[in-house]
N, C-alpha and C positions, 0 to 999 in steps of 0.2 A: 603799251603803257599799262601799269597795273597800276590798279584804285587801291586804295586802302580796303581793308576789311569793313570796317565799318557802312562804308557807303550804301553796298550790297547790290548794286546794278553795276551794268559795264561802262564802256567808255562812251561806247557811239550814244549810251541813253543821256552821259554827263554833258555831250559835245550838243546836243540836241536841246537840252535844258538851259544852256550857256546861250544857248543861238535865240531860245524863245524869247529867254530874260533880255537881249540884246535888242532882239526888233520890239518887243514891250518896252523897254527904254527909249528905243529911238519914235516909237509912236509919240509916247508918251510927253518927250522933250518939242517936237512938234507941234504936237496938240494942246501944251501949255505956252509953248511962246511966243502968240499971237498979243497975249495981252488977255485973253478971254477966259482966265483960267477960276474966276467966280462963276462966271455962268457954266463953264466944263463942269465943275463940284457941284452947283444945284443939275446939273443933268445927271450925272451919275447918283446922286443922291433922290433923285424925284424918281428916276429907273428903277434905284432898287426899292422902295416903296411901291410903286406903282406893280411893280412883278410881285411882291410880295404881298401884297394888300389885295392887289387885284387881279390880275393872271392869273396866279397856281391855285388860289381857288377855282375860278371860270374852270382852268382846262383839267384840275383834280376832278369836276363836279363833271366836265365832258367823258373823261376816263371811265368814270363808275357807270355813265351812264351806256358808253361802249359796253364798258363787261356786260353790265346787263342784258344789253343786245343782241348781246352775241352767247350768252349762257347755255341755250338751248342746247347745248351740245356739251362734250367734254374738252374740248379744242376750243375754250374757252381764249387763253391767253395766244393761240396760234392766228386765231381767227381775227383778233384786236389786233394786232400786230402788223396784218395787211392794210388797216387803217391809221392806225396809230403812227408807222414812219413816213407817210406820204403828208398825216397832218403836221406832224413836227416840224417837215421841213418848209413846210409854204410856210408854217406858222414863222420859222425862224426867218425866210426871206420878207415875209410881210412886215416883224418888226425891225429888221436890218433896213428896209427900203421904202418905211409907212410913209416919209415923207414927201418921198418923189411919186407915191402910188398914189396917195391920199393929192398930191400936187396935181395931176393928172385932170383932175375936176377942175381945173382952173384958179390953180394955188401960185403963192408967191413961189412955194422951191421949185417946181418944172422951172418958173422963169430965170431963178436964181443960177439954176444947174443947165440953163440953156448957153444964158450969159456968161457962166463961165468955163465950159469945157465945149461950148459949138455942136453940141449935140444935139439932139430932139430933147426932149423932159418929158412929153404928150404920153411917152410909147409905155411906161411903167406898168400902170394899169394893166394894158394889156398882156402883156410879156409876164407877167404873176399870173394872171390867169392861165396864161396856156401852161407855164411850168406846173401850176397847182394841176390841170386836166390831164395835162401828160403823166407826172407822178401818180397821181390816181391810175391812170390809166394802166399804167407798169404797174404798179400792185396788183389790180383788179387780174391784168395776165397774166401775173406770177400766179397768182392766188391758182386759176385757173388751170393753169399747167400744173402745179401742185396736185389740183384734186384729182382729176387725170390722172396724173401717174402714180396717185395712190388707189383710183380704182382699179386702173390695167394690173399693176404689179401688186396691188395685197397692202393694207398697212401694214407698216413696218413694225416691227416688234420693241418693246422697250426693253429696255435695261433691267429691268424688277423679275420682269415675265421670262429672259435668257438667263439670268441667275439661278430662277427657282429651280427653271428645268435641268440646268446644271448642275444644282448641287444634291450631293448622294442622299438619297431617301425621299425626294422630292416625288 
């Protein structure tokens, strides 16, 4: 099948953006036709205030203070980086699941989400934690093995440092 010119991407990206819009739709018509769909709009409206207001400050004011942590060195942003994607993702499972985590303490939703799917609710808590230890822990290894096989084999050369030497009169 050929796109128009204009588009500027191929098919499989068209078929993939058709499929997203489709399950966002069907969420979407779900999650409004309970009836609940004033309280759905003050949630998604209190979220993004609350991310915006209160969040990206917090974890901007966390970031700077990573860098600075980790400045010591010129592998400044390599070194944040083994911290930085292990917090993102607890942090993203934390606020996808704060209510069954935070439930955990002996909250309405554990009993809500007991009651209605026959599962535990209790284990949340704990189950973030050990993903957050483990992610850590996988960074911390990478990291590790990183430094390793940058002291056995030599750092690696950049790009700036293979040009000069290549280009005539260098």
């Amino acid at each position: 099948m050929r796109l128009p010119r204009g588009y500027g991407e191929g098919s499989l990206h068209l078929l993939l953006l058709l499929a997203s819009f489709a399950l966002t739709g069907y969420a979407g018509i779900r999650l409004l036709a309970g009836g609940q769909w004033p309280l759905v709009l003050v949630w998604f409206a209190g979220a993004a205030l609350l991310h915006d207001l209160v969040l990206l400050p917090l974890y901007a004011l966390a970031d700077r203070a990573l860098v600075r942590w980790t400045a010591g060195t010129g592998r400044t942003r390599v070194r944040a980086a083994y911290v930085r994607v292990p917090a993102a993702l607890s942090g993203l499972l934390l606020l996808v699941w704060f209510p069954l985590i935070a439930g955990a303490a002996g909250g309405a939703s554990a009993a809500h989400y007991e009651a209605t799917t026959r599962l535990p609710g209790d284990v949340f808590l704990s189950r973030w934690l050990l993903i957050t230890a483990g992610l850590c822990a996988l960074s911390a290894l990478w990291l590790l093995v990183r430094t390793v096989q940058r002291r056995l084999c030599g750092a690696p050369r950049r790009r700036s440092e293979t040009k000069q030497r290549a280009a005539p009169g260098a």
